[in-house]
C-alpha positions as CSV (number, residue, x, y, z in Angstrom):
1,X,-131.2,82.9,150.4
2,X,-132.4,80.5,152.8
3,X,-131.4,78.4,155.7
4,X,-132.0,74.3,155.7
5,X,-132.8,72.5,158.9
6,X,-132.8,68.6,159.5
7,X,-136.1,66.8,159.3
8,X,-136.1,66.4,162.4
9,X,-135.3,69.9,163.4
10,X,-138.2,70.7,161.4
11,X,-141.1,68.7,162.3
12,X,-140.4,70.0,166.1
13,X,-143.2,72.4,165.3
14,X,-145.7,70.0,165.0
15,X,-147.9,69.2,168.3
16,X,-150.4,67.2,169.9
17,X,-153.4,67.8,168.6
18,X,-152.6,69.4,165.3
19,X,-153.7,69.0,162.1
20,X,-151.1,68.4,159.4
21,X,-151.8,68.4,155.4
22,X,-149.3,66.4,153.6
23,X,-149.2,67.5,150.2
24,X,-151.0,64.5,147.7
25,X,-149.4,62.1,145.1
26,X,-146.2,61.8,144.2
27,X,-145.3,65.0,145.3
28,X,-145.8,63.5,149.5
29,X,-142.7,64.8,151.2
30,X,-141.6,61.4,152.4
31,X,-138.6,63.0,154.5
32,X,-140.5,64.7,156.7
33,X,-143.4,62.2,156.9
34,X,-140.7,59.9,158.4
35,X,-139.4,62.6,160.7
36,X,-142.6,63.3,162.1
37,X,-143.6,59.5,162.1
38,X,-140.7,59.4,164.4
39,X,-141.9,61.5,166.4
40,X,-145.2,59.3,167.5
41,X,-144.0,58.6,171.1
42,X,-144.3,62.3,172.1
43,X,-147.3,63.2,169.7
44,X,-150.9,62.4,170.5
45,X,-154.1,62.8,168.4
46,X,-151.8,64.3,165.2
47,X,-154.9,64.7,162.6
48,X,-153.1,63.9,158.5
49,X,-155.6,65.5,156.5
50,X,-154.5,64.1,152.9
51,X,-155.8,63.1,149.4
52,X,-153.9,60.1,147.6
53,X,-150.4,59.7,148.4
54,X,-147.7,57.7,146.7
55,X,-145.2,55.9,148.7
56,X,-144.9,55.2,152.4
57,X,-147.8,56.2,154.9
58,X,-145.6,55.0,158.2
59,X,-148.1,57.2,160.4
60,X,-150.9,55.1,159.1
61,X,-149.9,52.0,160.7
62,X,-152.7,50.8,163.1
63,X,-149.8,50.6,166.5
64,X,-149.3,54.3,166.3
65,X,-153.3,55.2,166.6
66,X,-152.6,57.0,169.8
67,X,-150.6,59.6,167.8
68,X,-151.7,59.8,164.7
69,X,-155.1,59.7,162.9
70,X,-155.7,59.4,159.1
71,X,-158.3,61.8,157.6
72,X,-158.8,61.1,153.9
73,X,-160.7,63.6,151.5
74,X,-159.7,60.5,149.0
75,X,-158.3,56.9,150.0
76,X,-155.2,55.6,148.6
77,X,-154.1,51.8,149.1
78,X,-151.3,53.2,151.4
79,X,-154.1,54.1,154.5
80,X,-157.1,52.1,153.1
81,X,-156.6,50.2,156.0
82,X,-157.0,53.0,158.8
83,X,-161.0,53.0,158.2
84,X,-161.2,48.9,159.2
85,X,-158.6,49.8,162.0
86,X,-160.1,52.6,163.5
87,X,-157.2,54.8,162.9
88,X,-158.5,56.7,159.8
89,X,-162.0,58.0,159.2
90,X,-163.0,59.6,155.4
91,X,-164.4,63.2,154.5
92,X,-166.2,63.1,151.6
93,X,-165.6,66.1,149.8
94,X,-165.8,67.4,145.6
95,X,-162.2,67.8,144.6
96,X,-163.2,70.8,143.2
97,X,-164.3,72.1,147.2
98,X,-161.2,70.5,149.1
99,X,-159.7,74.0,148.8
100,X,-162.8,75.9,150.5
101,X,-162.4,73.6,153.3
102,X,-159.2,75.0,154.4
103,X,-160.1,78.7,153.2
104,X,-163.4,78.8,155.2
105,X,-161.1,77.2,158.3
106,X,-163.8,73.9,158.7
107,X,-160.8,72.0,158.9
108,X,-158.6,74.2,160.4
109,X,-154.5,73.5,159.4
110,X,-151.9,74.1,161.8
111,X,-149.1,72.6,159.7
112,X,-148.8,72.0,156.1
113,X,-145.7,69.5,155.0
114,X,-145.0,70.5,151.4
115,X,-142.5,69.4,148.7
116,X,-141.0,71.9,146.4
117,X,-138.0,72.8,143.6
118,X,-134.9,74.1,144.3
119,X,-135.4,78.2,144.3
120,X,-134.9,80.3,141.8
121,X,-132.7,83.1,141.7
122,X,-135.4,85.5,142.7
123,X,-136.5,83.3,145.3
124,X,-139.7,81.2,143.6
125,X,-140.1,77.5,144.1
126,X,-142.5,75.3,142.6
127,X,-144.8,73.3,143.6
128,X,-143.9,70.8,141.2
129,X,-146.0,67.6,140.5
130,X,-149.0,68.4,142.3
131,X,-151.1,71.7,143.1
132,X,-154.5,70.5,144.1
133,X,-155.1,71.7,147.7
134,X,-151.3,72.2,148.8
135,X,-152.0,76.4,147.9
136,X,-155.0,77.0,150.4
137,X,-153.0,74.7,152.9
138,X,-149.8,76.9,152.3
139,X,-152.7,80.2,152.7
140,X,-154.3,78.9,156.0
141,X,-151.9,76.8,157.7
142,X,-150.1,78.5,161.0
143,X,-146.7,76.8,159.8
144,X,-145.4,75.6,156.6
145,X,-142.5,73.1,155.6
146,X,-140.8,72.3,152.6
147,X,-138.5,69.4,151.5
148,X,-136.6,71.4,148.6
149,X,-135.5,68.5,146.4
150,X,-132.9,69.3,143.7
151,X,-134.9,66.2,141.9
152,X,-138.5,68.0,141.7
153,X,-139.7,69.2,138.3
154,X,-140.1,73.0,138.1
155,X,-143.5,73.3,136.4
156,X,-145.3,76.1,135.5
157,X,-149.0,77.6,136.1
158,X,-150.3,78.9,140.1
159,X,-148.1,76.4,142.2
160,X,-145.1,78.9,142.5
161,X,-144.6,80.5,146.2
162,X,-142.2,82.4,147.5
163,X,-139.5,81.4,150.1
164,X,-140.9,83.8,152.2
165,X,-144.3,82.0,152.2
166,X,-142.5,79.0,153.9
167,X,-141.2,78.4,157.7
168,X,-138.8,75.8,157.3
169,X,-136.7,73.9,154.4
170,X,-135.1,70.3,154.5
171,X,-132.5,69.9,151.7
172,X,-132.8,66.4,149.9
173,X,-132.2,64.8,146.4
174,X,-134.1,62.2,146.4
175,X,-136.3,60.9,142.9
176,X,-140.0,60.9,142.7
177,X,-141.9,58.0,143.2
178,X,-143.2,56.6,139.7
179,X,-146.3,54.8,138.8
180,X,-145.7,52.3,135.9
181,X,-148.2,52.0,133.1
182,X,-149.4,48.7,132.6
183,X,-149.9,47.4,129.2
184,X,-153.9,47.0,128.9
185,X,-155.4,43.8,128.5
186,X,-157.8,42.2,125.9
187,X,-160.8,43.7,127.5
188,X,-159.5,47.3,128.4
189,X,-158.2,47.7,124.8
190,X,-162.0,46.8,123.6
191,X,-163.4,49.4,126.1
192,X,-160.5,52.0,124.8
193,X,-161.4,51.6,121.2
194,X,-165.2,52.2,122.2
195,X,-164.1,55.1,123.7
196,X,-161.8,56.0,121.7
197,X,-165.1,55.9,118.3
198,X,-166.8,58.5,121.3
199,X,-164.2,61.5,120.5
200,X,-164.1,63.6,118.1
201,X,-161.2,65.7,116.8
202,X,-161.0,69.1,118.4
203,X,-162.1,67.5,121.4
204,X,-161.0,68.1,125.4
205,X,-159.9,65.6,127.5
206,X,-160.3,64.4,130.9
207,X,-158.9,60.9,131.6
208,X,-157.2,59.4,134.8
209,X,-154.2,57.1,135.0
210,X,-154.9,53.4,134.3
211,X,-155.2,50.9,131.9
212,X,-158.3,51.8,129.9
213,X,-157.0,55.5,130.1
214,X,-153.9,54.0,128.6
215,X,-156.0,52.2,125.9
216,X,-157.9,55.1,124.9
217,X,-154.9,57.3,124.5
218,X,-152.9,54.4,122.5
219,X,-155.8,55.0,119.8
220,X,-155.8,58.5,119.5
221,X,-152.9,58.8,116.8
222,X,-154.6,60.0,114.1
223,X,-157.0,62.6,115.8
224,X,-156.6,66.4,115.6
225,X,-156.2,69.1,117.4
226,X,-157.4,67.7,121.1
227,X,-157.1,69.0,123.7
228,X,-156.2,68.4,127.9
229,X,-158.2,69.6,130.9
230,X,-157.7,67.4,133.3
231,X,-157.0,66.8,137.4
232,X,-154.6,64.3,136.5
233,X,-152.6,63.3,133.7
234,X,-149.6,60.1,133.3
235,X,-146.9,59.2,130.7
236,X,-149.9,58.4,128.1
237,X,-150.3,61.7,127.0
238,X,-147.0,62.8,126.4
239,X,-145.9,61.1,122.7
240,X,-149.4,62.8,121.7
241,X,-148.0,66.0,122.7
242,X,-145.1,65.7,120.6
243,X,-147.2,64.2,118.0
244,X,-149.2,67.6,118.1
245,X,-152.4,65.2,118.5
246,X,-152.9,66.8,121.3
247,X,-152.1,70.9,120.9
248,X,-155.2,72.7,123.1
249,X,-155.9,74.7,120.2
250,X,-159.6,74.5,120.3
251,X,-160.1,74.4,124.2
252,X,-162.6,77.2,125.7
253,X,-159.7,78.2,128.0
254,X,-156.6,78.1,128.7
255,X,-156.3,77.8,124.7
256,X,-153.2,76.3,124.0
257,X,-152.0,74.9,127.1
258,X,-152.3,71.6,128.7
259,X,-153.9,71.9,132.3
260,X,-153.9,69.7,135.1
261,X,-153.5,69.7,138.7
262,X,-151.5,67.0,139.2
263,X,-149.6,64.4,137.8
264,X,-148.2,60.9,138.0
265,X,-145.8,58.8,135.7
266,X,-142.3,58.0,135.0
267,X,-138.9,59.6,134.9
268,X,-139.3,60.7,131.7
269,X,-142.8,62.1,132.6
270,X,-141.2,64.1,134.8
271,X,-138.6,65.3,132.9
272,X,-140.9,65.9,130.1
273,X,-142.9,68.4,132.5
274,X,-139.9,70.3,133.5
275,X,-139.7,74.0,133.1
276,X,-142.4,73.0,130.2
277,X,-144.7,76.0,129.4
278,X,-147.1,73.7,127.4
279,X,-147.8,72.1,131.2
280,X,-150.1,74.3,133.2
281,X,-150.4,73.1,137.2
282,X,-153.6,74.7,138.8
283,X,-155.3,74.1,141.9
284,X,-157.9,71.5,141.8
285,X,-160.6,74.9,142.7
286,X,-159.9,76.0,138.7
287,X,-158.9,72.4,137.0
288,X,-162.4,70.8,138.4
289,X,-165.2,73.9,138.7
290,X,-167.7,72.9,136.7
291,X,-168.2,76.2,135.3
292,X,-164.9,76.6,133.4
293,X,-164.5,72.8,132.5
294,X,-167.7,73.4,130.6
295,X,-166.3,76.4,128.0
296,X,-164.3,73.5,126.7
297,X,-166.5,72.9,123.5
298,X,-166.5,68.7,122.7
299,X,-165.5,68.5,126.6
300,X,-165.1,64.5,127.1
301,X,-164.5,63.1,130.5
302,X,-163.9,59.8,130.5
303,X,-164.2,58.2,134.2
304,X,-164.4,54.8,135.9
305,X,-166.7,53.0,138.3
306,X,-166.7,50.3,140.8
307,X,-170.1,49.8,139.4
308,X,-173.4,50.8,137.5
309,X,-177.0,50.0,138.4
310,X,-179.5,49.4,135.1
311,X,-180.9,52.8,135.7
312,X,-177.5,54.6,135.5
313,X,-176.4,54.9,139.2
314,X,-172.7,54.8,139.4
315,X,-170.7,53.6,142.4
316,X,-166.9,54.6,142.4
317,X,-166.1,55.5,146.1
318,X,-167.2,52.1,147.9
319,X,-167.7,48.8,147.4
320,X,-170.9,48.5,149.5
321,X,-170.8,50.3,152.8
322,X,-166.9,49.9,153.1
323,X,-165.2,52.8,151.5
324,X,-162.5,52.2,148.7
325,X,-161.5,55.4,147.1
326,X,-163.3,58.5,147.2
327,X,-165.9,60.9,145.5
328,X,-162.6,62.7,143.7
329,X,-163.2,64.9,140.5
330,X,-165.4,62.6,138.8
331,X,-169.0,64.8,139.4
332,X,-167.2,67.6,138.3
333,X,-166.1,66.8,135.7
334,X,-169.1,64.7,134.2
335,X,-171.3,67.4,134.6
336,X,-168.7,70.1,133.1
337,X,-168.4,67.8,130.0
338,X,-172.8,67.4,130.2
339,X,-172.7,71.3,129.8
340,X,-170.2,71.5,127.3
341,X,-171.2,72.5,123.8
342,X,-171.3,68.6,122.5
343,X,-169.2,67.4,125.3
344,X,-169.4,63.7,126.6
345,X,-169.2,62.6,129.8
346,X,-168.5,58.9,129.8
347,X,-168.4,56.1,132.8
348,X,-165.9,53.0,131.2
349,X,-165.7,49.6,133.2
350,X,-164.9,46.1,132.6
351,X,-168.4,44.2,132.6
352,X,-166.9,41.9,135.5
353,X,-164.4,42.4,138.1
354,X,-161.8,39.8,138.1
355,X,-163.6,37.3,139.9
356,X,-166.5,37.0,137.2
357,X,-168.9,39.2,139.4
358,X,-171.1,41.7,137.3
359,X,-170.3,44.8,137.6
360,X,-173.8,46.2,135.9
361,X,-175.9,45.0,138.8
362,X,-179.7,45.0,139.1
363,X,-179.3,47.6,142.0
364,X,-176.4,48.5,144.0
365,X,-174.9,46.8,147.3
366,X,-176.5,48.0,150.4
367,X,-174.7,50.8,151.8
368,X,-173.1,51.7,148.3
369,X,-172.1,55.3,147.4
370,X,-174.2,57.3,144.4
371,X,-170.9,59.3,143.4
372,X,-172.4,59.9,139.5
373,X,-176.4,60.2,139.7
374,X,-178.7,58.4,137.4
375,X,-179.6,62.0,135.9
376,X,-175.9,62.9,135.2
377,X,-174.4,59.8,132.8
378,X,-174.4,59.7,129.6
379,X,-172.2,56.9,128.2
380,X,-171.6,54.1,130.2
381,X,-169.1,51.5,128.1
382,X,-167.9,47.9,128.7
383,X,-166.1,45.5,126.3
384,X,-169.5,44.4,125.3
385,X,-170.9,47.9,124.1
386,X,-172.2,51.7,124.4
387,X,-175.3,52.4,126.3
388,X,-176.1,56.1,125.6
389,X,-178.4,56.9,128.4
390,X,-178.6,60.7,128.3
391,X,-182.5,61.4,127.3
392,X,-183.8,57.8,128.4
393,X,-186.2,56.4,130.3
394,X,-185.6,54.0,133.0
395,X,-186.6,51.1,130.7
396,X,-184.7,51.9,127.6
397,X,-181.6,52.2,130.6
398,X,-182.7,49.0,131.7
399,X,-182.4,47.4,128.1
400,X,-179.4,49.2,127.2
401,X,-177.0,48.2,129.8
402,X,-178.1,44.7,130.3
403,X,-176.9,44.9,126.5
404,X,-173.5,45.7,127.6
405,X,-173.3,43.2,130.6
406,X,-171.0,40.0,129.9
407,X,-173.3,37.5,128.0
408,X,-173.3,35.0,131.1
409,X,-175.4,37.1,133.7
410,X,-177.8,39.2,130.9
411,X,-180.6,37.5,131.8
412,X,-180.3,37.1,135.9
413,X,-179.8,41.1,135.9
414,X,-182.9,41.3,133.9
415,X,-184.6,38.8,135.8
416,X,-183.8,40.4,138.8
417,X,-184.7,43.6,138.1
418,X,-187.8,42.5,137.1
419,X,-188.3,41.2,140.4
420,X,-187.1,43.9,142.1
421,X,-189.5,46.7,140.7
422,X,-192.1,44.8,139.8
423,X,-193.2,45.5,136.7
């Protein structure tokens, strides 16, 4: 049906001066990231375009910057580095849009390193874990190849290609990264049962993977008929499934299915996904345009922050001038869930970060990233509270989330407002 190469056959194609999309999260086809990594000694200015990656980045190591060069449409811990280095550089970019870049050729793909199922009988592999971009890299790039992994769950929804569609395959059985949950802590199960009052049954979801996500879901036992629309779903979701909590009976589309783009978890995540109708993979163009996330009627998206202003300005791509993550799915999806027919679009944070620093701040650090404007939230939640800021001036903002702030810096974020804005 088709004919496998070595890794290092494979990777042959790729040249000086190329840019190479590595397909994202835990789907990253670490074979041929470590043939081409090998590579380096003969390769010069090699552009990685990539989103998020689990597992080993070895081209992002700092010693090979005369090869390779990181370019991150959203930064995982794996190349955070590369920016301080000089190695890597950030693209902001909608998740929603990643795919357009590629169509309308402004970054312009000359290999795509994908990860895929075994083949079907007709022919059809899947992209398996995660769709996002990896279908307009597979469309525009000159040269595709695919680590065919006897180990990669066969999912169903847009990420099916042909072999035909694909240059060269490298055999492996190899298992999936997984990504643990960790059980949530005093404070994160306070935010998820705030949260968790916010939802209503019949109600679609968006949530990422973490510990508050985690929280939230643990308390949704008892609701009814929810739903999933998501970019990314973990192991949290699935005993809701089976509990038929979570059925996507009353979404707006894709009624009846659950839909996400990609996904990270456990084994049994993955084997729970599996040649699973239920599980819908679509690229991230469909899962996060705002337009069809908002026919989800009681559309809740439920995101994070690094953190919040008192007039509603939410940083969660940066911690001052020095980027940490990326812009991601989050404007998407709170202003698909502000347009949905009693939708909520919710921003959930500890009050302080580890250290005891506030995280609701009289105004953001210098250099910090707007990723959720003032005029888009609506609920920001802490441990402390619910500040509903949808309809409000900037002083009842002001009021509300110094409400919500931990009870030891209340009245210096006050204060310093105050100060601040005069008046």
């Amino acid at each position: 049906m088709y004919k496998s190469v070595s890794a290092e056959e494979a990777v042959k194609v790729i040249k000086s001066n190329n840019k190479v999309y590595i397909q994202a999260a835990a789907a990253a086809p670490q074979v041929l990231i470590n043939a081409m990594t090998a590579r380096h000694e003969e390769l010069r200015n090699v552009q990685i375009c990539q989103l998020h990656t689990e597992g080993e980045a070895p081209y992002a190591n700092p010693e090979l910057k005369d090869s390779f060069h990181v370019n991150s449409f959203f930064i995982g811990k794996n190349v955070r580095h590369t920016l301080k280095a000089g190695n890597g550089s950030y693209t902001p970019v909608f998740l929603s849009e990643l795919p357009l870049l590629f169509k309308r050729n402004i970054v312009d793909l000359q290999v795509a390193l994908i990860h895929v199922s075994v083949p079907d009988k007709h022919g059809y592999c899947s992209l398996g874990v995660s769709v996002e971009a990896t279908l307009a890299a597979i469309e525009n790039a000159d040269y595709v190849i695919a680590q065919v992994n006897k180990q990669m769950p066969r999912t169903h929804g847009v990420g099916i290609i042909h072999i035909s569609e694909i240059n060269a395959f490298v055999e492996c059985d190899e298992p999936l990264p997984v990504h643990g949950m960790a059980k949530p802590t005093e404070i994160e199960n306070k935010i998820g049962h705030h949260v968790a009052g916010l939802i209503e049954d019949r109600s679609t979801l968006q949530m990422g993977i973490g510990s508050i996500p985690n929280a939230v879901l643990s308390l949704l036992s008892n609701h009814k008929d929810l739903g999933l629309h998501t970019e990314m779903f973990s192991d949290g979701v699935i005993d809701l499934i089976l509990k038929d909590v979570i059925n996507g009976n009353y979404k707006g589309v894709n009624r009846g299915r659950a839909l996400t783009t990609f996904l990270m978890g456990s084994k049994r995540l993955y084997d729970y996904v599996d040649d699973n109708p239920f599980i819908e993979m679509r690229a991230s163009n469909y899962t996060n345009d705002v337009s069809i996330i908002r026919q989800n009627p009681r559309m809740v998206a439920i995101n994070s922050a690094i953190e919040v202003d008192v007039t509603g300005q939410v940083c969660a791509d940066s911690i001052g001038a020095h980027m940490y993550s990326g812009v991601g799915g989050q404007m998407d999806f709170i202003r698909g869930a502000s347009l949905s027919e009693g939708g909520k679009a919710i921003i959930a944070l500890p009050s302080t970060t580890k250290s005891g620093i506030s995280r609701i701040v009289p105004s953001l650090k210098p250099g910090a990233g707007v990723v959720t404007t003032r005029s888009h939230v609506h609920y920001v939640v802490t441990e402390f509270g619910i500040a509903n800021l949808y309809g409000k001036t900037i002083k009842e903002r002001v009021k509300a989330l110094v409400n919500i702030a931990h009870p030891d810096h209340k009245e210096a974020i006050d204060k310093q407002y105050f100060e601040m804005i005069g008046y």
